[in-house]
N, CA, C and O atoms as a GROMACS GRO file, in nm:
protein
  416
    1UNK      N    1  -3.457  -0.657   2.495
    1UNK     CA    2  -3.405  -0.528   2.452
    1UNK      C    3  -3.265  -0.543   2.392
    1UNK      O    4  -3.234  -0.467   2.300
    2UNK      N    5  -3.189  -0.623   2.429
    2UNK     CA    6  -3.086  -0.661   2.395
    2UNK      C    7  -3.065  -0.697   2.286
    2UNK      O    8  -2.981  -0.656   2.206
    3UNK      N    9  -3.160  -0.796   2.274
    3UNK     CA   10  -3.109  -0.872   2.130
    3UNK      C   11  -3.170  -0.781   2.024
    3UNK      O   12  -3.107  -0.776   1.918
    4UNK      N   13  -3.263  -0.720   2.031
    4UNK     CA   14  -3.273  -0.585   1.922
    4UNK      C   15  -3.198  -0.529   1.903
    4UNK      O   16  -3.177  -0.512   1.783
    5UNK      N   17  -3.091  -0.451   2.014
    5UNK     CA   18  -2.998  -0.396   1.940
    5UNK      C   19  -2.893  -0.440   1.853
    5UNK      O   20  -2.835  -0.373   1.767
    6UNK      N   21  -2.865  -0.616   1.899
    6UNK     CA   22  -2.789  -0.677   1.848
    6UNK      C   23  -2.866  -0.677   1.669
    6UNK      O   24  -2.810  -0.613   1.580
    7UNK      N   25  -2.981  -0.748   1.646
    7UNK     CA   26  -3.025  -0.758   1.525
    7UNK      C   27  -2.991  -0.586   1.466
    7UNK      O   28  -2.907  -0.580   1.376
    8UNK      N   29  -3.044  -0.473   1.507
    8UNK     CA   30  -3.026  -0.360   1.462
    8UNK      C   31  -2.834  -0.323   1.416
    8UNK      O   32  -2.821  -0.248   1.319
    9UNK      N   33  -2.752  -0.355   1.457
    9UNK     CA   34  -2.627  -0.403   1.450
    9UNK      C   35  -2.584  -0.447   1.335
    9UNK      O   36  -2.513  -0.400   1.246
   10UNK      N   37  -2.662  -0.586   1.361
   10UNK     CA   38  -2.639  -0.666   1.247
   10UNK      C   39  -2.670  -0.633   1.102
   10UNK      O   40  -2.602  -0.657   1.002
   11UNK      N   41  -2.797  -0.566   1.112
   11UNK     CA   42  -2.860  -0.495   0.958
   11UNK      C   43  -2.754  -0.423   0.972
   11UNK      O   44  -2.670  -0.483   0.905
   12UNK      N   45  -2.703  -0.325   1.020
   12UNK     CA   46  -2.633  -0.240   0.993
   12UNK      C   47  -2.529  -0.265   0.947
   12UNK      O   48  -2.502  -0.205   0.843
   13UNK      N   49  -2.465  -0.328   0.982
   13UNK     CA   50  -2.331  -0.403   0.955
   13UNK      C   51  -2.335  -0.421   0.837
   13UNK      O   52  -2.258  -0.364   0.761
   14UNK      N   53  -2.460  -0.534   0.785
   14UNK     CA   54  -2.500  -0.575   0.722
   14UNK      C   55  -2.496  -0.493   0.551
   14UNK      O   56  -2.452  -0.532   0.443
   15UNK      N   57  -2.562  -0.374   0.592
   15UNK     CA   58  -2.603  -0.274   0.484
   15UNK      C   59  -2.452  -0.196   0.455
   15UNK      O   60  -2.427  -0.165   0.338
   16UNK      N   61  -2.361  -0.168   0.552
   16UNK     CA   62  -2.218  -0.143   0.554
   16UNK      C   63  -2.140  -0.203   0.423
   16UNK      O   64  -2.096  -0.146   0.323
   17UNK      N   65  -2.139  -0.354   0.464
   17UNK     CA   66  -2.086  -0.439   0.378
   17UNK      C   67  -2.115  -0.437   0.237
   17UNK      O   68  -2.029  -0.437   0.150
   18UNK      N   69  -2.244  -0.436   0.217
   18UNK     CA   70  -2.317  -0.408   0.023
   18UNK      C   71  -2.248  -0.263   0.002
   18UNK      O   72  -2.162  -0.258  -0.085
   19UNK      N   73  -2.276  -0.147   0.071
   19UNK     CA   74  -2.243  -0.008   0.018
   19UNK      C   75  -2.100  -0.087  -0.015
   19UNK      O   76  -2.101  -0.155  -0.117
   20UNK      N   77  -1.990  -0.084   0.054
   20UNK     CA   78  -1.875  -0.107   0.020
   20UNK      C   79  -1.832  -0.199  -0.058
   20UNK      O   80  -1.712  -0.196  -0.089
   21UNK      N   81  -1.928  -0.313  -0.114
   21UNK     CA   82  -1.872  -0.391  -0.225
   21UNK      C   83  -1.910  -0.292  -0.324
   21UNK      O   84  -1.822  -0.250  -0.400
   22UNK      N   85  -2.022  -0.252  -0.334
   22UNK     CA   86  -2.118  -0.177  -0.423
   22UNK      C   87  -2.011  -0.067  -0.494
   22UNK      O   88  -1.988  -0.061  -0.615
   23UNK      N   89  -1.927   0.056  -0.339
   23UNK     CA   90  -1.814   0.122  -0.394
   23UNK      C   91  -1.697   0.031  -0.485
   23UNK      O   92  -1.658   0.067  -0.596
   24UNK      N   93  -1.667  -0.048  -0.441
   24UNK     CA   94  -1.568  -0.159  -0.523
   24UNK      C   95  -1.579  -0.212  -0.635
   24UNK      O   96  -1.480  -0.247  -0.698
   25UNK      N   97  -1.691  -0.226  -0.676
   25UNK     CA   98  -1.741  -0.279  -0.798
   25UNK      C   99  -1.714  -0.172  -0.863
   25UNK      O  100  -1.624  -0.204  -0.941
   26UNK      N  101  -1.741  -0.048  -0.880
   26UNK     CA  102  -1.748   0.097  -0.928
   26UNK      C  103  -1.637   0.136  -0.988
   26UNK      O  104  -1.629   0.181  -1.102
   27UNK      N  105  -1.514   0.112  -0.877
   27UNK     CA  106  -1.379   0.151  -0.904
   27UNK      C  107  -1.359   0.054  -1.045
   27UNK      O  108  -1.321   0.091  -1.156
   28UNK      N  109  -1.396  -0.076  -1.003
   28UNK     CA  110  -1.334  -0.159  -1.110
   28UNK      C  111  -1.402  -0.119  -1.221
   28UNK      O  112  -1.331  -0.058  -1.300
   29UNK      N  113  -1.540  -0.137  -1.262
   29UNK     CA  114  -1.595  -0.094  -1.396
   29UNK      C  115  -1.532   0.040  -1.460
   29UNK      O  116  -1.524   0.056  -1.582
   30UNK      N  117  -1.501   0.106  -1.393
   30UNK     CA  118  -1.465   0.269  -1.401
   30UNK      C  119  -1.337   0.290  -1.457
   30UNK      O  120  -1.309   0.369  -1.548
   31UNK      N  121  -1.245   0.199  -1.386
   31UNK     CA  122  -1.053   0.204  -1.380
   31UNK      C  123  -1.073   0.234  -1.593
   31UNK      O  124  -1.012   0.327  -1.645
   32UNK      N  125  -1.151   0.152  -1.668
   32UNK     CA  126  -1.058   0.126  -1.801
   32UNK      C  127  -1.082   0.294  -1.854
   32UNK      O  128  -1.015   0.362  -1.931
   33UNK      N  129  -1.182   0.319  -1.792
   33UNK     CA  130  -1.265   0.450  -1.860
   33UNK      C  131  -1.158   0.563  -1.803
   33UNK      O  132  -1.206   0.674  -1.824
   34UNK      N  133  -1.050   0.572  -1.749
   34UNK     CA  134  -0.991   0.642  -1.678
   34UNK      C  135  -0.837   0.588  -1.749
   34UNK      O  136  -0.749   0.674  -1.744
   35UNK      N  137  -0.809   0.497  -1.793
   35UNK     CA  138  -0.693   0.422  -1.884
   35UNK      C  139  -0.605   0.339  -1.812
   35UNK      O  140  -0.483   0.346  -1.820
   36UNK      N  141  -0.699   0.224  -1.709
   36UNK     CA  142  -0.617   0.184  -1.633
   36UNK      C  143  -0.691  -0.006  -1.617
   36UNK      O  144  -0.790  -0.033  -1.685
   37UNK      N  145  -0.654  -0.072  -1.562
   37UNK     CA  146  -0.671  -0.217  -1.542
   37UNK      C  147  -0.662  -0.222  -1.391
   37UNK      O  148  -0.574  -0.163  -1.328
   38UNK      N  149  -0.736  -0.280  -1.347
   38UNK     CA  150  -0.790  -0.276  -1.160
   38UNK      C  151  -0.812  -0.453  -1.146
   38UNK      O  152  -0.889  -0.541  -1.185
   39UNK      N  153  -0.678  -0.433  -1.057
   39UNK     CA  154  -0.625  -0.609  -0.980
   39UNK      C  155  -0.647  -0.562  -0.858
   39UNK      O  156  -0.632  -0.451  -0.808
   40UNK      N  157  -0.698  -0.699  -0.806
   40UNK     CA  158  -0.750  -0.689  -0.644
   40UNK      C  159  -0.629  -0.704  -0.596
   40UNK      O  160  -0.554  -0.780  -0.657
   41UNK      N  161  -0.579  -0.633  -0.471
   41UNK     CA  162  -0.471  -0.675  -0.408
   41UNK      C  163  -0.493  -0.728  -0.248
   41UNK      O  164  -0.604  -0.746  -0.198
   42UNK      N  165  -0.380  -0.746  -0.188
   42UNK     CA  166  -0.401  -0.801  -0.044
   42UNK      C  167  -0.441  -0.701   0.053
   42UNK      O  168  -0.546  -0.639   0.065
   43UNK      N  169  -0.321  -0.699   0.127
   43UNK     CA  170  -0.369  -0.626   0.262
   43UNK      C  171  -0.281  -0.474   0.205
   43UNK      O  172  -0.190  -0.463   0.123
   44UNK      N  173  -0.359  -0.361   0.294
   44UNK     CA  174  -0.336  -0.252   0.270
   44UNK      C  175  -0.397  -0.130   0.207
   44UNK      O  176  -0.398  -0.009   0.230
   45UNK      N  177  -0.463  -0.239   0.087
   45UNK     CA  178  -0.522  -0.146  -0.037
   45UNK      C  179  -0.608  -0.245  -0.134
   45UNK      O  180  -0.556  -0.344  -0.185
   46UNK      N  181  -0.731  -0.212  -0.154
   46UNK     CA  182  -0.812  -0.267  -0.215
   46UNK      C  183  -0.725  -0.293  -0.375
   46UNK      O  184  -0.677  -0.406  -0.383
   47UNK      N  185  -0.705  -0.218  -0.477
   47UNK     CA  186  -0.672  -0.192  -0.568
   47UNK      C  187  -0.509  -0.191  -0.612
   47UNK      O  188  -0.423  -0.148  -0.536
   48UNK      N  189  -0.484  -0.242  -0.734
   48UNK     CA  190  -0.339  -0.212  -0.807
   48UNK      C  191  -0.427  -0.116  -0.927
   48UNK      O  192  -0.529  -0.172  -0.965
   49UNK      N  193  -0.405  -0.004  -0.978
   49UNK     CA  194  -0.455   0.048  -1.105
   49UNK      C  195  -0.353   0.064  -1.205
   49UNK      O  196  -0.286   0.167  -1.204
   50UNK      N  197  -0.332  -0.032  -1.297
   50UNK     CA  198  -0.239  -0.017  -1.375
   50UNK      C  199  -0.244   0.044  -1.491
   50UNK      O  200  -0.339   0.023  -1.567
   51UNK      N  201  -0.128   0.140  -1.527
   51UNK     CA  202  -0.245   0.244  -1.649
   51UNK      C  203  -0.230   0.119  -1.801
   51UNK      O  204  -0.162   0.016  -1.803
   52UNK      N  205  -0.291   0.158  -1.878
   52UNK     CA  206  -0.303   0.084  -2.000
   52UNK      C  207  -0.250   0.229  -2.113
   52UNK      O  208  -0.290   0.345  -2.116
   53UNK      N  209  -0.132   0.148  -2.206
   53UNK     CA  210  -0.094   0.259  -2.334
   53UNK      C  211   0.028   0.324  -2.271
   53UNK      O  212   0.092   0.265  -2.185
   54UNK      N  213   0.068   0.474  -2.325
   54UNK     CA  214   0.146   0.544  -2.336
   54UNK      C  215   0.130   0.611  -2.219
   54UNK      O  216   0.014   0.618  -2.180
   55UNK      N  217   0.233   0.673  -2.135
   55UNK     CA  218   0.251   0.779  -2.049
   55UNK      C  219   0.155   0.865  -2.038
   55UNK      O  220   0.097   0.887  -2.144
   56UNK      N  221   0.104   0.941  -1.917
   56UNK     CA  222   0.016   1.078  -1.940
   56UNK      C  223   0.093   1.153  -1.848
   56UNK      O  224   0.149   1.128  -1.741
   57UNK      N  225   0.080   1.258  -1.923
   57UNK     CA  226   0.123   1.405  -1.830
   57UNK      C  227   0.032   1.471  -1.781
   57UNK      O  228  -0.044   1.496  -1.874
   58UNK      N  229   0.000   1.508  -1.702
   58UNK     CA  230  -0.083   1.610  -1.634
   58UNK      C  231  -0.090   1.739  -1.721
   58UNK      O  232   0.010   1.757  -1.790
   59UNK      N  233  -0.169   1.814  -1.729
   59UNK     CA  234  -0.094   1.925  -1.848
   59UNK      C  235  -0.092   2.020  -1.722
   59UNK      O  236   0.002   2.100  -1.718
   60UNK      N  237  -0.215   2.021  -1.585
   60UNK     CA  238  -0.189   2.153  -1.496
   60UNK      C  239  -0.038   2.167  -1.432
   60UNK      O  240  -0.001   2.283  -1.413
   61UNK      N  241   0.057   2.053  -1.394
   61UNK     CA  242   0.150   2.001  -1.312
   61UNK      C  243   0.268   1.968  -1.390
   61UNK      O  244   0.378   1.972  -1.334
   62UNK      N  245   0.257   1.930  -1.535
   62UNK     CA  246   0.364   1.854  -1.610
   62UNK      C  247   0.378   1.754  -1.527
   62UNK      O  248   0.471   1.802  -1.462
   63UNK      N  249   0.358   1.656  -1.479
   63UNK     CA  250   0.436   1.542  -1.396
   63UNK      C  251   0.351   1.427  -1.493
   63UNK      O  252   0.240   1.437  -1.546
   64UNK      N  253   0.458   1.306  -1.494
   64UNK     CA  254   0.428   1.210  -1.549
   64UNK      C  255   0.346   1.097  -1.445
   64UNK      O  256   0.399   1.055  -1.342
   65UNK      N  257   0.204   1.054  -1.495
   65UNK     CA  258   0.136   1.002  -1.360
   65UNK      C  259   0.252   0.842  -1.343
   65UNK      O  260   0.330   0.805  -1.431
   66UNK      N  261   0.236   0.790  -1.241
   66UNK     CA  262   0.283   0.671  -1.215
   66UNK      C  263   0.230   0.525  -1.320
   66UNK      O  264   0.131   0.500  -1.388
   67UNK      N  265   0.329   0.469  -1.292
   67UNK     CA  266   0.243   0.324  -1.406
   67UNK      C  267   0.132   0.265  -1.337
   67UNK      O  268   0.030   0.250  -1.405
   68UNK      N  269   0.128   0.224  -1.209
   68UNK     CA  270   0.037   0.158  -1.105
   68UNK      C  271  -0.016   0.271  -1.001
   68UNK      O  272   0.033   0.384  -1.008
   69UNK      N  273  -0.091   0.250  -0.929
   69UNK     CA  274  -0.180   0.336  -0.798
   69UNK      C  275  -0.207   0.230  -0.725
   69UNK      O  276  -0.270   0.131  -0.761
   70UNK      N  277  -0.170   0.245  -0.648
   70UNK     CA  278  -0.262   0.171  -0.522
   70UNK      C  279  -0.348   0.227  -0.469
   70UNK      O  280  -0.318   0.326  -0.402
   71UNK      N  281  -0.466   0.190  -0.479
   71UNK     CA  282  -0.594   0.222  -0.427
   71UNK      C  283  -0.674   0.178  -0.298
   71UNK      O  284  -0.648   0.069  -0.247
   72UNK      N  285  -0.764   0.257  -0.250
   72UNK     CA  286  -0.824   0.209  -0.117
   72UNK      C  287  -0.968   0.265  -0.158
   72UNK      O  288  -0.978   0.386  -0.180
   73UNK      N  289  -1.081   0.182  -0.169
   73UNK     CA  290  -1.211   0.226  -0.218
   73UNK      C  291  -1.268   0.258  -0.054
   73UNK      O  292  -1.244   0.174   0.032
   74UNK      N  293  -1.354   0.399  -0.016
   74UNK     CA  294  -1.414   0.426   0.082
   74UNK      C  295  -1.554   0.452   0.041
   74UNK      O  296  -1.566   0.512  -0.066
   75UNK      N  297  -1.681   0.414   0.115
   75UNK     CA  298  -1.804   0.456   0.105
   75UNK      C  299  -1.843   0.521   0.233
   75UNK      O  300  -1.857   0.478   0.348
   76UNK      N  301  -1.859   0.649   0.176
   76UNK     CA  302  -1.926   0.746   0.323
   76UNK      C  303  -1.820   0.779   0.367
   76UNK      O  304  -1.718   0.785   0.299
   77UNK      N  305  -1.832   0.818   0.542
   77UNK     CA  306  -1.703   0.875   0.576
   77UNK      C  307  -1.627   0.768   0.609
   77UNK      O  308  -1.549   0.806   0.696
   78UNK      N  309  -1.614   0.688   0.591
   78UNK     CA  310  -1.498   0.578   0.670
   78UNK      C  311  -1.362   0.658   0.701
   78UNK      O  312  -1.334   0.776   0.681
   79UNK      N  313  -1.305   0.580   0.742
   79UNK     CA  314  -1.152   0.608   0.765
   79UNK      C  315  -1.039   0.540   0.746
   79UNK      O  316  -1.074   0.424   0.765
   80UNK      N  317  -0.901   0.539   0.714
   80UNK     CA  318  -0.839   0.412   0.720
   80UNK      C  319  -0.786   0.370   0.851
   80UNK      O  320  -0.780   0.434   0.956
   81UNK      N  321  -0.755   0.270   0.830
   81UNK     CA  322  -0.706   0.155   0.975
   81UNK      C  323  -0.534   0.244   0.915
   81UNK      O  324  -0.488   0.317   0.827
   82UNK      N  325  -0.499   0.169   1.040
   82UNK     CA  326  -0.330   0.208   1.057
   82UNK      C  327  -0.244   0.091   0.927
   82UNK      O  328  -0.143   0.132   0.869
   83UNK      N  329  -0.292  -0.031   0.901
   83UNK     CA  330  -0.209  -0.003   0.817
   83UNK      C  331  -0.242   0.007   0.667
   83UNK      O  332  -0.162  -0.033   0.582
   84UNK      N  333  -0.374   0.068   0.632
   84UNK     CA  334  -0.404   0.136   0.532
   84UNK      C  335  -0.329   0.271   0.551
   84UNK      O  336  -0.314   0.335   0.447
   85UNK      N  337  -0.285   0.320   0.649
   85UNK     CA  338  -0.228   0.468   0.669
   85UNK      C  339  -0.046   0.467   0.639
   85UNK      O  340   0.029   0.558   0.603
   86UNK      N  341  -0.020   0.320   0.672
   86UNK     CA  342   0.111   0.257   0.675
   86UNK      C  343   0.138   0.275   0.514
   86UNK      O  344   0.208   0.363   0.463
   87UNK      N  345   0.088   0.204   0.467
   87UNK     CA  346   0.104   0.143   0.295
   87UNK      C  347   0.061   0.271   0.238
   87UNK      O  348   0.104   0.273   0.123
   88UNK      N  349  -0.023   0.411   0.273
   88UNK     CA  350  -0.013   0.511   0.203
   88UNK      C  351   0.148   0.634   0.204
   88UNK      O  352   0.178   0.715   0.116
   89UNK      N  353   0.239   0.598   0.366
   89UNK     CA  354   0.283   0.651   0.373
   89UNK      C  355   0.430   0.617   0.295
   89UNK      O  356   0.523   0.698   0.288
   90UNK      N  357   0.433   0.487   0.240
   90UNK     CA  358   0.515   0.383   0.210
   90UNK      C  359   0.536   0.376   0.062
   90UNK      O  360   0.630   0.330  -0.003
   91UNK      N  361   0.396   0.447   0.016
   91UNK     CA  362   0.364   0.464  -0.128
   91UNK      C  363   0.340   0.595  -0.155
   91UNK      O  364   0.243   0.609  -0.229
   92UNK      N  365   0.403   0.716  -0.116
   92UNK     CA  366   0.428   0.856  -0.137
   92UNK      C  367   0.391   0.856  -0.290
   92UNK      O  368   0.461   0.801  -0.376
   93UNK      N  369   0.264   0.929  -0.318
   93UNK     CA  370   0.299   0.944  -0.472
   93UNK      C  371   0.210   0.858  -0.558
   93UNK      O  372   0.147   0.908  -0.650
   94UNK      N  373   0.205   0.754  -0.535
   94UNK     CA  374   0.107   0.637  -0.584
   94UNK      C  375   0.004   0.568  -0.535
   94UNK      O  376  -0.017   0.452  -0.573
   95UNK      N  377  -0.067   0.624  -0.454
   95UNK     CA  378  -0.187   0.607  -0.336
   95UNK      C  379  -0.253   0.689  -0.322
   95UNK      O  380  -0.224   0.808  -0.310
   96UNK      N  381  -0.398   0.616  -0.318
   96UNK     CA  382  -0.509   0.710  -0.362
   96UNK      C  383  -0.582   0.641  -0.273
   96UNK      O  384  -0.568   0.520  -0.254
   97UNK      N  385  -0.682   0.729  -0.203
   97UNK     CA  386  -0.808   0.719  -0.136
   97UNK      C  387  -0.941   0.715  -0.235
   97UNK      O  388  -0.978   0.832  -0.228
   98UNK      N  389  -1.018   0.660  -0.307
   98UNK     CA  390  -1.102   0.698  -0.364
   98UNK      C  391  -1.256   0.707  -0.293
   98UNK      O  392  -1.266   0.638  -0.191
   99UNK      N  393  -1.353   0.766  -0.324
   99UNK     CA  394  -1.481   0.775  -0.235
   99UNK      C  395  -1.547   0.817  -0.412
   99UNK      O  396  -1.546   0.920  -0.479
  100UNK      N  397  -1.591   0.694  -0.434
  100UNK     CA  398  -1.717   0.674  -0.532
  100UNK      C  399  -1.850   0.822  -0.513
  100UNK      O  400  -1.905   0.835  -0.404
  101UNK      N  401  -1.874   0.892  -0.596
  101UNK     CA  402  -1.931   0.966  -0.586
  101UNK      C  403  -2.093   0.946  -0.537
  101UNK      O  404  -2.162   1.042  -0.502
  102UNK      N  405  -2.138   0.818  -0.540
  102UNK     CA  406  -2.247   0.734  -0.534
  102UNK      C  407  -2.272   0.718  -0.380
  102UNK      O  408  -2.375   0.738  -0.316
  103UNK      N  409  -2.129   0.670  -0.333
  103UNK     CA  410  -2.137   0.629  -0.190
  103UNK      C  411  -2.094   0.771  -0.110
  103UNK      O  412  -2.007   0.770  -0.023
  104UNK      N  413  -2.124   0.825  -0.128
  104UNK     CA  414  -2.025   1.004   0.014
  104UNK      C  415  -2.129   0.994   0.134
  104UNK      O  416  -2.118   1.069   0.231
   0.00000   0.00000   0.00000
């Protein structure tokens, strides 16, 4: 009985891991279509999104968006760890949660 749940676990885990490359892949194909270049980064945040070209303004807000974003790709409900919560609070302004419309 045991080790079933362990194997059941494991698929799971398992199937966890693809959704979330699967979200990751997404961001990246997606970033240029949005006017930006997507570098993997270390710890904290999946993503650097660096915009590509000239400045954009928001037209609802007037605010000029940032040159880079740091990004965190989520599939489903996940949540962030503390110091994904750290590096968002650290990056006021330039940090983004994204949730791929594919993966919710």
């Amino acid at each position: 009985m045991e080790n079933n749940e362990k194997q059941r676990k494991r698929i799971q885990l398992n199937k966890n891991k693809q959704k979330g490359k699967l979200a990751e892949e997404w961001v990246k194909n997606t970033a240029p279509l949005r006017g930006r270049i997507a570098k993997k980064t270390g710890r904290g945040s999946d993503f650097e999104l660096e915009r590509v070209g000239p400045a954009i303004r928001n037209p609802l807000t007037g605010k000029v968006e940032p040159d880079s974003i740091l990004a965190e790709v989520k599939s489903g409900k996940g949540k962030q760890s503390k110091l994904q919560k750290e590096t968002q609070a650290k990056n006021k302004g330039r940090y983004e949660v994204l949730r791929p419309p594919l993966y919710r």
